[in-house]
N, C-alpha and C positions, 0 to 999 in steps of 0.2 A: 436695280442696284448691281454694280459691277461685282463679279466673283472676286474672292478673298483669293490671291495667288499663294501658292503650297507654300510652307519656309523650305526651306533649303535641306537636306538629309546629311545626319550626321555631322562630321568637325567639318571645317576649312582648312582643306588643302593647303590652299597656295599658302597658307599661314602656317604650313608643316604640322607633320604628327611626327612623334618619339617612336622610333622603329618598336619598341616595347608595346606598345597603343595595338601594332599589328599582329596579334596572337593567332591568327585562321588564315583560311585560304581568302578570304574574302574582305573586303571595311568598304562601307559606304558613306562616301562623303561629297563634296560636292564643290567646285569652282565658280566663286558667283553662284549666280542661279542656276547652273547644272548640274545636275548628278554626275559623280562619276565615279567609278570602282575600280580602288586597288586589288588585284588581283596576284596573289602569289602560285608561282609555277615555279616548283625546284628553286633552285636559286636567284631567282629572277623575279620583279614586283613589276607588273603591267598594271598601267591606268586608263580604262575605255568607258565610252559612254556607260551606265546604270541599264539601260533599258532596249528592250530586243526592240528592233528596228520593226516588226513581225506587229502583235499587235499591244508593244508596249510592259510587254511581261518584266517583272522585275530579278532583273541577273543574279542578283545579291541572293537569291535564294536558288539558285542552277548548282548545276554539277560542273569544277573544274577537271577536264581530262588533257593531260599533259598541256599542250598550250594551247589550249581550247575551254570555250567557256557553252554549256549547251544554256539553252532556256528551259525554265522548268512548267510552263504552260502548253508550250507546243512545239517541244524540241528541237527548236532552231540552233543553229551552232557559229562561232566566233571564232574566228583567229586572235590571240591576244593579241602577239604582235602587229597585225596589220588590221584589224579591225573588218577583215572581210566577214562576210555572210558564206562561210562554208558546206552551211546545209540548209534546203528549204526546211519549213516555210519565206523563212527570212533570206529578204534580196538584195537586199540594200546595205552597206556595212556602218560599222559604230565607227565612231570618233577617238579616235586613238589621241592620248595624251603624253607627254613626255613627263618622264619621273626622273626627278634632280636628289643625289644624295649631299647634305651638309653636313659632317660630322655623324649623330644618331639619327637626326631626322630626314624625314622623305619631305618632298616639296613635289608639288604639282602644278602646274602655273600657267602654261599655254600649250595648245590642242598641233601637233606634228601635223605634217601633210600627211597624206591620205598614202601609205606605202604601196606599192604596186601587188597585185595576188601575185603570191611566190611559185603559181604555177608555170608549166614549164615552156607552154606555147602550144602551137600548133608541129606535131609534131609532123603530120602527113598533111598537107594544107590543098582540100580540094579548092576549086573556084567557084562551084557554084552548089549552094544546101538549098534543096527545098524541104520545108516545114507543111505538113497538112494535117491542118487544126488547129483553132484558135484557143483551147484553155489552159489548164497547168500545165499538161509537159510541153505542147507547145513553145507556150512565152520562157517558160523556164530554159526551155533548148536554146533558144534565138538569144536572149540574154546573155546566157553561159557561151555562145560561141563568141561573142563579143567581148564576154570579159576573158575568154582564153586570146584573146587577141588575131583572132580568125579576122581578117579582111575581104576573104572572094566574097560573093553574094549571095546575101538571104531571102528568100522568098518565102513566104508564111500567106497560106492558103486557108478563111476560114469560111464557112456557110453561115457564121453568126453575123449578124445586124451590128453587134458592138463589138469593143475589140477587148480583149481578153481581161476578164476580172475575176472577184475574188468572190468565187463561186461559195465559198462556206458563208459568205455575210447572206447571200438569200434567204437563206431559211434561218435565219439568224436574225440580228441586227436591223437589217437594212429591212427586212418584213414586218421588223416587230415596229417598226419607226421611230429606232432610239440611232440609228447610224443615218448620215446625208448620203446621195447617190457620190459623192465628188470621194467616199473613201474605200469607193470600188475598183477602179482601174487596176489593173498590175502594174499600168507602166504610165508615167503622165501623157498628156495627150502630144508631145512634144518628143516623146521616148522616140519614137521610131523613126521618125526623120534624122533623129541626133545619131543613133546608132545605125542609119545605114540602112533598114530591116524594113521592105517593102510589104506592109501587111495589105494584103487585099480583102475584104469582107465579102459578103453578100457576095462568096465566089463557091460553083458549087465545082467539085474533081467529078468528073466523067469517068476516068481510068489510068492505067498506070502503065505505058509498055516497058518491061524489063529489060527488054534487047537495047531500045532505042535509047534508054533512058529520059525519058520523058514524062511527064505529067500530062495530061489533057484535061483542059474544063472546057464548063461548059460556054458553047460559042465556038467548038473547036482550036482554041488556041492550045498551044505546045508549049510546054514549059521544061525546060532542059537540066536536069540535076547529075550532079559527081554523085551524091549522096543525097539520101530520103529517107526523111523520119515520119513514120505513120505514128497522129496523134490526136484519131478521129475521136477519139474518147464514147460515149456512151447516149444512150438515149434515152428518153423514159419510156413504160410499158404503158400502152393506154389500153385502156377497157375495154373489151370488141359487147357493147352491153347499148341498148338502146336508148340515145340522149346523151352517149358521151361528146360528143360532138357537139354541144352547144354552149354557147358563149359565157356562162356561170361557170362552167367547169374547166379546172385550170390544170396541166402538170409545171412543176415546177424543176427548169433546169438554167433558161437562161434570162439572164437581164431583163428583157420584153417578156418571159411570164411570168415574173417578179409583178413588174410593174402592171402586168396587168389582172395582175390577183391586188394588189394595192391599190388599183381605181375602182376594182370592183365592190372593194369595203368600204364604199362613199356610200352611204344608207344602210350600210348591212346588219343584219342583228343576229342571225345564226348560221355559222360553214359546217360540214360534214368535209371530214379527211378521211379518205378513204386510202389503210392501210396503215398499221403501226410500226414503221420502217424507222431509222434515224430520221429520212428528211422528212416524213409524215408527222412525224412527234416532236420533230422542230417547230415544224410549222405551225401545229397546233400550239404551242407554247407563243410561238411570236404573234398569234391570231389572239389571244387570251390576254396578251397585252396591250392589245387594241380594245380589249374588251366587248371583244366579239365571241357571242355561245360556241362552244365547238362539241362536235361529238365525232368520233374517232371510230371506223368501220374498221374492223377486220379481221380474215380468219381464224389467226389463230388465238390460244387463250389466252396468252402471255406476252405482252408487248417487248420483243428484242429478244427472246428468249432461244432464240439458236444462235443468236450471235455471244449471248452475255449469259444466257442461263438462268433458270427458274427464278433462283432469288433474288438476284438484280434486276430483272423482268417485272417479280412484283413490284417490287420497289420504286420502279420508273413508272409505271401504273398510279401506284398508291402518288407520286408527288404531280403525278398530271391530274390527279381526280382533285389534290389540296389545294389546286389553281382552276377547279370548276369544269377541267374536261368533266364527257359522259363517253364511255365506253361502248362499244357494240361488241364486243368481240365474240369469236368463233360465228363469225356469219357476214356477210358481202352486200355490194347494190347490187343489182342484178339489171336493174333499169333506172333511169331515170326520165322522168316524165313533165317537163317546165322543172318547176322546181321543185317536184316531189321525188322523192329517192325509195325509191321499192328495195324491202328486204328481201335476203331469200328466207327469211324467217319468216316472213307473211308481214312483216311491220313497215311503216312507212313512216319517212323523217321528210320534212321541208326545211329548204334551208337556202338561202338568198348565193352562197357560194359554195362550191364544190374545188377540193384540194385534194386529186390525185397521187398519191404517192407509195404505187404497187412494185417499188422497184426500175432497175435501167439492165438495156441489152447493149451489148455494145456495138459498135458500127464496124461491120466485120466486112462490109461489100466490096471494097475497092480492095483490100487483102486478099479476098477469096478471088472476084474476078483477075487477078493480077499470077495468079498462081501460087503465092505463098502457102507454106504449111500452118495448117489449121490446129487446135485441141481446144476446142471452148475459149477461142481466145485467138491470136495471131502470137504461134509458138515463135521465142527469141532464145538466144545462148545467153552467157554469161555475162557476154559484152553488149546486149538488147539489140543484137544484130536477127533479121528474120533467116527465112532460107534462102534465100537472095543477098545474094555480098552486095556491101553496101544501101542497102535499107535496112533502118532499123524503128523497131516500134516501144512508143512507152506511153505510159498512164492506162485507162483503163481495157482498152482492147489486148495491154503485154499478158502474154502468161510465160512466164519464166524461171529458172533452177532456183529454187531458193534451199540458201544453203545451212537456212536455220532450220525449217523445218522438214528438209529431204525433199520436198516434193514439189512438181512444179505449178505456182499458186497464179490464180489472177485476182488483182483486188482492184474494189473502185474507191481507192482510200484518195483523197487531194495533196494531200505530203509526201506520198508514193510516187505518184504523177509526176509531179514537181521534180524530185530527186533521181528520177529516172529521166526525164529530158534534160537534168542538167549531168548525170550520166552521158547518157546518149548522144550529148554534146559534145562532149569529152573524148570519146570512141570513133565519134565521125571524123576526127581530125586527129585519129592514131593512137590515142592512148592504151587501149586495150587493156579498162578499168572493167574490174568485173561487178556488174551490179549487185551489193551482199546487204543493202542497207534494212534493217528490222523495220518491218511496217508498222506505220504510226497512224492512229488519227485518234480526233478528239472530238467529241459532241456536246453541247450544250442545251442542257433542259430547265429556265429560270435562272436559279442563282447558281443551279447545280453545274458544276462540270462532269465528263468522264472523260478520263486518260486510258488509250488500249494501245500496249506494244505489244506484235508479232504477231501471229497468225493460227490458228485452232480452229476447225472445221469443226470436225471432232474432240471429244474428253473425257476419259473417265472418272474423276474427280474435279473439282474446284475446291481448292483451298483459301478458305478468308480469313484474313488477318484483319482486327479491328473491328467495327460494326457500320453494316450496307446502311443499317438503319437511322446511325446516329451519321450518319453522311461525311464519314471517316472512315475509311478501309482501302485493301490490296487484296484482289482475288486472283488465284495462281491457277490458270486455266491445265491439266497436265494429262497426261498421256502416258499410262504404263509408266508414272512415277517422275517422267520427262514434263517440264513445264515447255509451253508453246505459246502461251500468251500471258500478259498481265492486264486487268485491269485497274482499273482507282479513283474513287474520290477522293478528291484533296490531299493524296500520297503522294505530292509532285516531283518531290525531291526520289523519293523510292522507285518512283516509276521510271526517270530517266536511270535509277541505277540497275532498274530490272534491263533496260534498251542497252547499255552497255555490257553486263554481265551475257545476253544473248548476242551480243556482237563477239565475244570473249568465251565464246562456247564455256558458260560456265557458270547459268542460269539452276540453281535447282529450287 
């Protein structure tokens, strides 16, 4: 039976509302069959698609800052007027509508061209960027220098088999097998012929000489750049334990071990994940909905609990056990033998698959051989420049000033990545933007989401507003009084205003 299509949200536009109808910053309503939202900014009523281009999130409930509309799922951002995608995650822009006044009423009727980004160009315009690495800052940089209307030549260097996708649906979505592979890509498979941007795959970098300016892969060839963005991003850590190496046992970082953790669950009845990491207790949650036994190895006794802290720790615990996980905690494999998994507690578990997820180190080699300055990271200024004019590094290898928290931080966050190569983008062609943006990411466990802005190593208190339990609250990570992070379920609305109040030094 064909699905029931949604009705339509709220009045009809093009049939006018009574400017009095408009009481908020917000009215959801809709042209024909599409959603569309009025939007009030100061004196001005903007009409753009309803929904984040990202993954669909609903506007109608974001935070308006001045003529910008964020998302309240995963704080993606909108130009009112032009409908651009100003901030990752979101790349692609909304549908800008034209607002007609008649007397008291507004009318909405037909959708405006697509206005140009009102950025300002290329203000230093080298001729030739090379890009090295195929995932979020990458494709975000190549993108961003195209939509700054950069013309010399892109070259995008990755050692992946596929070409850059959207690395959160693995442990997500696309594992649990509620999403098709076709809603992976970053870019259609049409993008990069269209835009010019010569992705090569299955390319590995050799080295980097700084004098010559050059790139070398392997096969000896020479590749020539004005400017170079290092965007090798990260690895996983694999086991040095005996039987890691064999073909049941999977890490999970790209496309093909996606895919081949998902052909392995063709007969399977029990995986052990080893580690209770974000992407370890994604991935058990996406195995569970397969309806495959999981049980979850690792050392420590509180799942997340340096990142989120004891009580949302348990808490993540307790809603993986009400979906059938089985815990091991405070104790490791130590071997694995066919399919048996040796504790160090003397216990042994069998289990048809093995899901690795002890963590990622980052890809520090060609920075280090190249002579860059190191600190747990490939140290960048403000503008994500290295110690080397004109290279500059983002996503997970940057560690950089950050100017919320004092100090200089490295994160393997995806939205960081993202916003740092469209950054970086920016700077390579003269802008001399300073990267200040509050780190974000979001994890998904079931029905549950969590929202975390900024960044807290450390804390001597957490403050919770609401209840972890009743899967409603805001947890205020702080420091000597100073908050440094927020976390949240279901506070969508409060958390993008905790992200602006930290962009606004003015978080307490």
């Amino acid at each position: 039976m064909a699905e029931k299509k949604a009705e339509p949200s709220g009045p009809d536009l093009a049939h006018g509302i009574a400017l009095s109808m408009f009481t908020s910053e917000t009215l959801l309503g809709h042209v024909g069959d599409q959603d569309v939202l009025l939007v009030r900014s100061g004196p001005e009523i903007f009409a753009i698609g309803a929904h984040c281009s990202h993954y669909h999130g609903p506007l109608a409930e974001g935070l308006v800052v001045g003529e910008s509309i964020r998302c309240p799922w995963h704080h993606a951002c909108f130009d009112l007027r032009t409908g651009e995608a100003t901030r990752a995650p979101a790349l692609t822009p909304l549908a800008v509508w034209q607002v007609d006044y008649e007397g008291d009423r507004i009318f909405v009727r037909r959708k405006r061209e697509q206005p140009k980004s009102r950025g300002k160009g290329p203000v230093d315009a080298p001729g030739k960027i090379v890009i090295v690495g195929g995932g979020a800052a990458g494709f975000a940089a190549a993108e961003m220098l195209r939509r700054q209307e950069f013309r010399g030549s892109i070259v995008m260097l990755s050692n992946d088999a596929a070409s850059p996708v959207d690395r959160p649906n693995l442990s997500k979505d696309y594992l649990a097998g509620s999403a098709p592979e076709d809603w992976l890509p970053l870019g259609p498979g049409s993008f990069y012929a269209e835009a010019g941007i010569d992705l090569r795959l299955n390319t590995e970098v050799v080295s980097i000489d700084t004098k010559a300016r050059n790139v070398v892969i392997a096969g000896g060839c020479d590749i020539p750049f004005d400017r170079l963005l290092l965007a090798t991003g990260a690895e996983p850590v694999r086991l040095p334990i005996p039987g890691a190496d064999q073909p049941h046992v999977h890490t999970l970082r790209s496309l093909a071990d996606c895919r081949a953790i998902i052909e392995s669950l063709n007969g399977a009845r029990r995986a052990i994940v080893i580690g209770a990491s974000f992407i370890g207790l994604e991935a058990a949650a996406a195995l569970r909905a397969r309806d495959i036994e999981v049980h979850v190895v690792a050392p420590e006794q509180r799942p997340m609990e340096r990142v989120l802290g004891s009580h949302m720790g348990d808490f993540v615990r307790a809603l993986h056990e009400e979906h059938g996980v089985i815990f091991h905690l405070g104790d490791t494999v130590v071997a694995n033998d066919g399919k048996r998994a040796t504790l160090k507690s003397g216990g042994v578990l069998e289990a048809d698959v093995v899901v690795v997820g002890v963590g990622v180190r980052p890809r520090l080699g060609l920075a280090e051989h190249a002579g860059l300055s190191l600190e747990r990271g490939v140290t960048v200024n403000g503008y994500l420049e290295t110690s080397v004019a004109g290279i500059y590094a983002a996503g997970d290898i940057a560690r950089w000033p950050d100017p919320h928290s004092g100090e200089n931080i490295r994160v393997e966050h995806w939205v960081v990545a993202e916003r740092q190569g469209q950054a970086a983008a920016r700077n390579m062609l003269g802008a001399r933007e300073t990267f200040d943006a509050v780190p974000f990411f979001w994890s998904q466990h079931y029905d549950v989401p969590i929202n975390y802005v900024g960044h807290a190593e450390k804390w001597d208190e957490i403050a919770v507003d609401g209840s972890i339990a009743a899967r409603d609250c805001l947890l205020k990570y702080k420091s000597k009084g100073r908050v440094l992070a927020v976390a949240s379920i279901y506070r969508d609305l409060a958390s993008l205003q905790a992200e602006l109040a930290m962009e606004r030094n003015a978080m307490r």
